[in-house]
C-alpha positions, -999 to 999 in steps of 0.1 A, spaced: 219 -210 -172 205 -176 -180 200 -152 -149 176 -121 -154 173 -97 -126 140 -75 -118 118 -63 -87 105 -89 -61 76 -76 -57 61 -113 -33 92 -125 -12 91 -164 -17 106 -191 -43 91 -209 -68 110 -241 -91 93 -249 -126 81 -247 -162 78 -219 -178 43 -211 -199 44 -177 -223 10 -158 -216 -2 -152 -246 -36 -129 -250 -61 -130 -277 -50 -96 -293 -77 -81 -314 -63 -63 -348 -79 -28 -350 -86 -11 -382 -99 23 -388 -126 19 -407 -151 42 -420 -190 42 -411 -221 57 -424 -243 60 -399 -224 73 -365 -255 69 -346 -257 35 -346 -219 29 -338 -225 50 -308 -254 23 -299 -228 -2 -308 -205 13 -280 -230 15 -254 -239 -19 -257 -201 -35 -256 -196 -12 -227 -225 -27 -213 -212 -59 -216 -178 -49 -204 -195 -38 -174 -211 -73 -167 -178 -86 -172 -159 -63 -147 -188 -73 -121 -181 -111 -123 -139 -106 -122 -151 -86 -89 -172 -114 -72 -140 -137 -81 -112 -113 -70 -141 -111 -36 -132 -144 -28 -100 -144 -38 -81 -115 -30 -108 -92 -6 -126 -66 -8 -105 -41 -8 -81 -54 -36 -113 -61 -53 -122 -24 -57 -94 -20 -81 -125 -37 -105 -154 -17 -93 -127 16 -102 -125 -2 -136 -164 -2 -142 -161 40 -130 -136 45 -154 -161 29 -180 -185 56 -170 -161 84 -171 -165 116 -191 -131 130 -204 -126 89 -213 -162 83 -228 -163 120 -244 -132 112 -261 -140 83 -278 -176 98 -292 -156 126 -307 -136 107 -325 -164 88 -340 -182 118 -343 -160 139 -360 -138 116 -386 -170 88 -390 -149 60 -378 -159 26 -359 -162 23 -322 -130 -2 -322 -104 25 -335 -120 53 -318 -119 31 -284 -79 24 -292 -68 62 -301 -83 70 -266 -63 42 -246 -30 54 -261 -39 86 -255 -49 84 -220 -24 59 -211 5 78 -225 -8 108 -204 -2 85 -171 30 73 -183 42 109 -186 31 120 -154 54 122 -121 38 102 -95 44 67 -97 9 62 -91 -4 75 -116 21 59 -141 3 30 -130 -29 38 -140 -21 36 -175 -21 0 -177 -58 5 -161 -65 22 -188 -57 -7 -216 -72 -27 -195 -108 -15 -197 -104 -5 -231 -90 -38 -244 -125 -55 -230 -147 -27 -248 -127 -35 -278 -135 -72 -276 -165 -67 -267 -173 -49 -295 -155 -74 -319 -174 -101 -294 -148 -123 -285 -151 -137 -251 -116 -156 -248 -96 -149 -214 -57 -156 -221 -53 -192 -204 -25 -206 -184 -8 -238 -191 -31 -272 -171 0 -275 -155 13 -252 -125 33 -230 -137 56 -198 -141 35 -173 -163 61 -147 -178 47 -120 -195 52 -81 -212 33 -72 -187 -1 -82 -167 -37 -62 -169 -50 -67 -131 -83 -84 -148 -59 -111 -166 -41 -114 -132 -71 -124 -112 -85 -145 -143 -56 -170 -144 -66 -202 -123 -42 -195 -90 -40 -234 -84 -22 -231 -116 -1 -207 -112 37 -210 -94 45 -171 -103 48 -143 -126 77 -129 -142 69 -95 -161 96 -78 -183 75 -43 -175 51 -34 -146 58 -11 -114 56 -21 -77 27 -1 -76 4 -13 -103 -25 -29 -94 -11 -61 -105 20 -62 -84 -8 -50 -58 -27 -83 -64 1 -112 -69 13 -98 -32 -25 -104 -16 -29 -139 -34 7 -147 -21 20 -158 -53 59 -151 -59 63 -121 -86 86 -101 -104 84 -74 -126 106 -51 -143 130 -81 -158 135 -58 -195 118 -72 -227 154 -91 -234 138 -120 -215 111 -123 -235 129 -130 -266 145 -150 -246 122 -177 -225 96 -201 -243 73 -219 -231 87 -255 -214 119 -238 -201 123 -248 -165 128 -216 -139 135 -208 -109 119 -175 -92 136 -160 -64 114 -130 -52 134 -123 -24 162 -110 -48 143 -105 -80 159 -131 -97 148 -154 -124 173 -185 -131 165 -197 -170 176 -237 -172 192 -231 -141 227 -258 -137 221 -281 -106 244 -263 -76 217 -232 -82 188 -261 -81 197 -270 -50 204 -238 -33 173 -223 -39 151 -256 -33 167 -255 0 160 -217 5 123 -221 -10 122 -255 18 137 -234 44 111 -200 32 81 -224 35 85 -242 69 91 -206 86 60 -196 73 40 -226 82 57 -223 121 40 -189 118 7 -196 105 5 -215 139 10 -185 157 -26 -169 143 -50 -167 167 -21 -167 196 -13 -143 219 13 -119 217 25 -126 251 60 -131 267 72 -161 286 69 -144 320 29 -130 311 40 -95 296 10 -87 270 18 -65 242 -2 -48 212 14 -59 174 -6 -38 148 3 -32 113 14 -3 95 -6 5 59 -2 30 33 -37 30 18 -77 13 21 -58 -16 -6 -40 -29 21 -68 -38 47 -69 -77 34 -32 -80 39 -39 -64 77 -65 -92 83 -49 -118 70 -22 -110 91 -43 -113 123 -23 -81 133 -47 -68 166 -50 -35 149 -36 -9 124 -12 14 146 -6 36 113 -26 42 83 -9 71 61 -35 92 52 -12 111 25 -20 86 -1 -51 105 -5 -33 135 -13 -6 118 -36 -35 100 -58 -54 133 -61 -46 160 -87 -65 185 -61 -71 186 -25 -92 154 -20 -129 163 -1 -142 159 33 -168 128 15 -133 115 -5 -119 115 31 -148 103 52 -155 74 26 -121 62 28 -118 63 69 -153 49 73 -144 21 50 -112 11 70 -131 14 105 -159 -5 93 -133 -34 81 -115 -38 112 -144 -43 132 -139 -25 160 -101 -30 166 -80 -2 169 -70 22 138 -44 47 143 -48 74 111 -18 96 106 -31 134 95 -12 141 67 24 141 62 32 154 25 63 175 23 98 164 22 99 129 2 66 134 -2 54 159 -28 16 166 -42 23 195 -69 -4 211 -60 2 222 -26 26 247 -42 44 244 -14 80 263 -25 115 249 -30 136 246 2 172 237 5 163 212 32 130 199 30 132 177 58 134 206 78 112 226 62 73 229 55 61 195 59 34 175 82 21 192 112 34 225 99 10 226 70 -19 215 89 -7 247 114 1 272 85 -28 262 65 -56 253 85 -89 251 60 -68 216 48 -65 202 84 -98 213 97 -115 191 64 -93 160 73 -101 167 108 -141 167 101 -137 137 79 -116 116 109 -144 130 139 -173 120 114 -158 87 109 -151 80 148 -185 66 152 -180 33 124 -148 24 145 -123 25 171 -103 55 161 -70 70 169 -58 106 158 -21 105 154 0 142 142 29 139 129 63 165 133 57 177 166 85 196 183 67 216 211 38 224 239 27 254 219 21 229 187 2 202 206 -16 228 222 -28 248 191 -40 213 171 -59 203 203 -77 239 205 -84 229 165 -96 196 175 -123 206 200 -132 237 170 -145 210 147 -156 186 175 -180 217 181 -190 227 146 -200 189 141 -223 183 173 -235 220 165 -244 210 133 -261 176 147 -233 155 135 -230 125 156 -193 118 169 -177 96 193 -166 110 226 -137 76 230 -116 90 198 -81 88 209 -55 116 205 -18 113 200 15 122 185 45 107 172 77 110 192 99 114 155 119 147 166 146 148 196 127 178 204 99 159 214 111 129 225 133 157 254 98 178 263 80 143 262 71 145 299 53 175 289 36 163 258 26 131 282 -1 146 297 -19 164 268 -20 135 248 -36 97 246 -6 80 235 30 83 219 40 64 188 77 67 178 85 72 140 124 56 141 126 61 106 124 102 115 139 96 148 169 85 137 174 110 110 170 139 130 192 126 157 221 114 139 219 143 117 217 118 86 194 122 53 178 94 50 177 93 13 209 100 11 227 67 1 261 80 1 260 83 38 243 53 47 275 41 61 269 70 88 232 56 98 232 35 129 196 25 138 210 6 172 227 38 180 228 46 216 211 81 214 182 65 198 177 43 217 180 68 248 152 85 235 130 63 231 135 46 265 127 85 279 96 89 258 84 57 275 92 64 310 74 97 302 45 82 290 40 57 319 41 87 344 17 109 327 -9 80 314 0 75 283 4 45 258 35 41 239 44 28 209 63 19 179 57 22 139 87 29 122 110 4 110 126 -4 140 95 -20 153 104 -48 133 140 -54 141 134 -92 161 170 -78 176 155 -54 195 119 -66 207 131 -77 242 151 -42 241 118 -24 237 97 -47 257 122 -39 289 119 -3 279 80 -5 283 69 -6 245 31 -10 246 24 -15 210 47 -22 180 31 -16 146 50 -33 117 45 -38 81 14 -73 78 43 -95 68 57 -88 94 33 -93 123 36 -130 131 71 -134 129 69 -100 159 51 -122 179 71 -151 176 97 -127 189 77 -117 221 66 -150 228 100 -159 233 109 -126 253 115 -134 293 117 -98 308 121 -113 341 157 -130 334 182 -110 344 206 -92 312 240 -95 314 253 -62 303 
């Protein structure tokens, strides 16, 4: 037995064969031509068909995966149109009189090494994008149709790596998992195999590939990121019994969709879902969370190489609002600073960038950036039922300068015969000890509270939470935490507000009745985790008596 470790990137077990993708690779030669005009006409029309092709993985990925993991294909038929990519490659055919095929691969690595060598993980990503469309132009142009093809059987397809087109290609009745010796969780790919539930992991080293061929039998644990090669029998049966035991939790949850999130003694309770971009809204619906209860509106900062527009903005929250169909959406205003960096906000070095420039403090310090994500949220209010949420605040005189900033725009937008809605929520996130202490105050100003334990628990324990070496130190059940949230909801209640919950917390099943008791109105967890939170509150009884 052989065992290779990489990233789970789809929490779930899978037992059999092994089947080697292999791709159709196309040799490109540089070649020299006569006439560069009618290469150029031999580009357009492979990107044409390359296009057609992109629109038909689309209306498959549609069905399959959503519409919002689909997009990743209509981004693929932009990037066919896009200038810097399309200029490129007519220069080089242009200048050294060379066929479309080798002008098309020069610009791939070029452009994809230029992601690879960028910061963000992101945008690393993208590079594999990148191939992606330019390996179809290149066929395309060397017209060859043939899509790699699984094994008939089901089974494990281990690759170097996985172009999201090839990903949604691959017939998912036939497929048990994939294994990738490259990748990152945030490729589009990874993206994908965790909305078509299919076990993955990436990231094994390309060791394993020279390793595994086709027939091997595997077992994929992507709970751990493991992949057993010819695995000997005591590891056969330990994971068939965890991939049994993984399965029939999930099927006792599928049985709670639909169901109320209700507690034995008739305590109702909101359980939303907590998102990081538009990508994620199929996971939310599938899910049958009642809501989103945080949306993190920074990844439109951290994707863009400048401050993303009021239309960039107003696209994206329209498109979420639209999706849920009227259920409630929560968007956080931006929270870059600290762990989260966008090099272009220049904002400077700080010893302690957790307490430093970050969140609500930019919006205060540099208002032209809030007021445009502030237009953006107001215009979108009317496609939805939208919620406002600032994060990092620590007094009245905060709360009461965004508010003044919130009826500013409110007014330049009806003034300017903008239609709004007049039922958009406003609230903040308890996430400092400062405001979780004032939060009787804070109570009345607001709609709601929606407590960020992640931040809560930092701050209060006086522990950096990305710093490993004192993870010892971090107690998330501490009693001082939990004090404070229990205030912030007594606070609420007497002033007429909501609370709720969105940091990780919300999803420790150990504490539901805890919160529940406390008055929690909402808890707001990560998709996966929605059904197994209301399996926990339907088997809360808050009027049995605790033995303390």
């Amino acid at each position: 037995m052989i065992t290779f470790k990489g990233k789970g990137v789809y929490g779930a077990v899978a037992i059999g064969h092994i089947s080697v993708f292999k791709r159709n690779e196309t040799s490109v030669k540089r070649i020299h031509v006569d006439d560069v005009a009618a290469e150029k006409a031999r580009l357009e029309t492979a990107k044409e068909k390359a296009s057609q092709q992109l629109s038909e993985i689309y209306n498959k990925a549609l069905k399959e995966v959503g519409e919002a993991n689909a997009q990743i294909f209509e981004i693929h038929i932009m990037m066919l149109e896009d200038d810097d990519y399309n200029d490129s490659i007519s220069s080089i055919i242009e200048t050294q009189s060379v066929n479309a095929e080798y002008a098309v691969a020069v610009t791939a690595d070029n452009f994809a090494e230029m992601f690879s060598s960028m910061d963000d993980a992101y945008m690393q990503a993208r590079s594999a994008d990148v191939r992606d469309i330019s390996n179809r132009i290149i066929k395309c142009l060397s017209e060859e149709d043939g899509e790699s093809s699984a094994s008939d059987e089901k089974v494990i397809i281990c690759a170097d790596d996985l172009a999201p087109s090839e990903t949604v290609l691959l017939d998912k009745d036939k497929v048990l998992a994939f294994v990738t010796a490259y990748g990152s969780s945030n490729s589009h790919t990874a993206i994908l195999a965790r909305n078509m539930n299919i076990p993955a992991i990436i990231g094994v080293g390309e060791e394993f590939l020279k390793t595994v061929k086709c027939g091997d039998m595997a077992i994929v644990d992507g709970f751990t990121g493991e992949i057993f090669v010819n695995p000997d029998d005591d590891t056969i049966s330990r994971l068939e019994k965890k991939k049994t035991d993984d399965e029939e939790k999930k099927r006792l949850l599928q049985e709670l969709k639909g169901k109320e999130n209700i507690t034995l003694d008739g305590t109702k309770i909101n359980i939303y879902a907590n998102i990081g971009s538009v990508d994620n809204i199929g996971a939310v619906l599938a899910s049958d969370a009642g809501g989103i209860g945080l949306f993190r509106s920074e990844f439109l900062y951290l994707e863009n190489t400048d401050y993303p527009t009021e239309e960039q903005q107003f696209s994206a929250y329209k498109r979420v609002l639209e999706s849920m169909a009227g259920k409630k959406v929560i968007i956080r205003t931006l929270d870059i600073g600290a762990d989260k960096q966008a090099d272009y906000f220049n904002l400077a070095k700080e010893e302690n960038p957790a307490l430093g420039c970050r969140a609500i403090r930019i919006c205060l310090t540099r208002p032209e950036i809030f007021k445009t994500q502030l237009r953006a949220l107001y215009r979108a209010s009317i496609y939805g039922n939208l919620g406002i949420m600032f994060p990092m605040i620590t007094s009245v005189s905060e709360l009461e300068r965004i508010l003044a900033i919130c009826e500013e725009v409110r007014n330049e937008l009806q003034d300017d015969g903008i239609a709004i809605s007049n039922k958009t929520e406003l609230g903040i996130m308890i996430e400092t000890p400062a405001a979780a202490i004032i939060s009787d105050r804070l109570a009345s100003m607001v709609d709601f509270f929606s407590v960020g334990t992640n931040d809560l628990t930092q701050y209060t324990l006086a522990c950096d939470r990305q710093n490993a070496a004192i993870e010892q130190f971090v107690d998330t059940h501490h009693e001082a935490v939990l004090r404070l949230i229990e205030m912030s909801a007594k606070n609420a209640h007497e002033h007429g507000a909501w609370i709720g919950i969105c940091g990780e917390l919300a999803a420790d099943t150990a504490l539901t009745e805890t919160f529940l008791r406390m008055g929690i109105d909402e808890l707001s967890v990560s998709p996966s985790f929605v059904l197994k939170i209301r399996d926990a509150v339907r088997h809360c009884n808050l009027k049995k008596e605790v033995t303390l």
